[in-house]
C-alpha positions in Angstrom: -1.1 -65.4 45.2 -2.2 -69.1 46.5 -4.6 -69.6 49.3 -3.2 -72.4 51.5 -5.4 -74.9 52.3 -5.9 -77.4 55.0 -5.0 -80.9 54.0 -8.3 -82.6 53.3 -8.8 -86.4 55.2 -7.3 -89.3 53.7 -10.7 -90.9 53.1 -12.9 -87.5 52.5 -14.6 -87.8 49.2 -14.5 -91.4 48.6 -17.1 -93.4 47.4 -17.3 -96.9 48.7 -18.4 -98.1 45.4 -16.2 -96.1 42.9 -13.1 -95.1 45.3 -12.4 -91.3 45.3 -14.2 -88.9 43.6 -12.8 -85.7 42.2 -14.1 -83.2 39.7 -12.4 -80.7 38.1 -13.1 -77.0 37.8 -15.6 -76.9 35.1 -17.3 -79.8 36.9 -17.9 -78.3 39.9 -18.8 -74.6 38.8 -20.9 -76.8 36.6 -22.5 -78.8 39.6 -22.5 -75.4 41.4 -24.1 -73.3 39.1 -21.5 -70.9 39.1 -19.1 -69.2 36.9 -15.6 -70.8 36.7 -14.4 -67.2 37.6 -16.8 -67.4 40.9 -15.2 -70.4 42.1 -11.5 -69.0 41.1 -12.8 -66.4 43.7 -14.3 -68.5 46.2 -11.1 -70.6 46.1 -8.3 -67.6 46.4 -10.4 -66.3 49.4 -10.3 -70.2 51.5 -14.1 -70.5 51.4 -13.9 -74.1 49.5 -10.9 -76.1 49.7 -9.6 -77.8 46.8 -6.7 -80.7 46.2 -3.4 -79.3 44.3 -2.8 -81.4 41.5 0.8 -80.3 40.0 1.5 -76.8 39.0 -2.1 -75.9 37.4 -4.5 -78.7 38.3 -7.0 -78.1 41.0 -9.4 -81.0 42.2 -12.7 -81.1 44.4 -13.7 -83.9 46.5 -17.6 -84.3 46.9 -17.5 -83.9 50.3 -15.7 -80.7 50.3 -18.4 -79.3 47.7 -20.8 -80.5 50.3 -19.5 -79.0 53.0 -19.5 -75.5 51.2 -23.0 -75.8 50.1 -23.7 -76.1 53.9 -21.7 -73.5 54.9 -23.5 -71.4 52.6 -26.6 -72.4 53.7 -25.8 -72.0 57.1 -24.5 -68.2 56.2 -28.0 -67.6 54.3 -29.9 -68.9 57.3 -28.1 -66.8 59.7 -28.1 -63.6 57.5 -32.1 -63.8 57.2 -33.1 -64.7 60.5 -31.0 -61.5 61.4 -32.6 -59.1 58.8 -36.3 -60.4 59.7 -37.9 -56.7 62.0 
């Protein structure tokens, strides 16, 4: 099974110095600190898009690893300011 994803914006990720960046699975479970299997996880359940590279080759822009990090932060937040008696 595939998870759709959005389309990501034409000029998301870029860099203005180096043009656009994109890192591969390893990378970014790397960057992460998570297990490739992790992110395999994270990605069949739409919690971080990804590009679609051919058949087998999956691609993350900076900003989208960005934009999870904050959404987990944000999740984190919200989850401890609810537990707090």
């Amino acid at each position: 099974m595939t998870a759709t994803m959005a389309p990501l914006a034409a000029n998301q990720g870029m860099n203005q110095a180096t043009g656009p960046i994109l890192w591969d699975i390893n990378t970014t479970a790397q960057r992460l600190g998570v297990s490739r299997a992790f992110l395999y996880r994270e990605m069949a359940a739409g919690r971080i898009r990804y590009l679609r590279l051919g058949p087998r080759k999956r691609r993350f822009t900076l900003a989208e690893v960005e934009a999870y990090c904050e959404r987990l932060m944000r999740e984190t937040e919200a989850g401890a300011g609810a537990r707090h008696d």
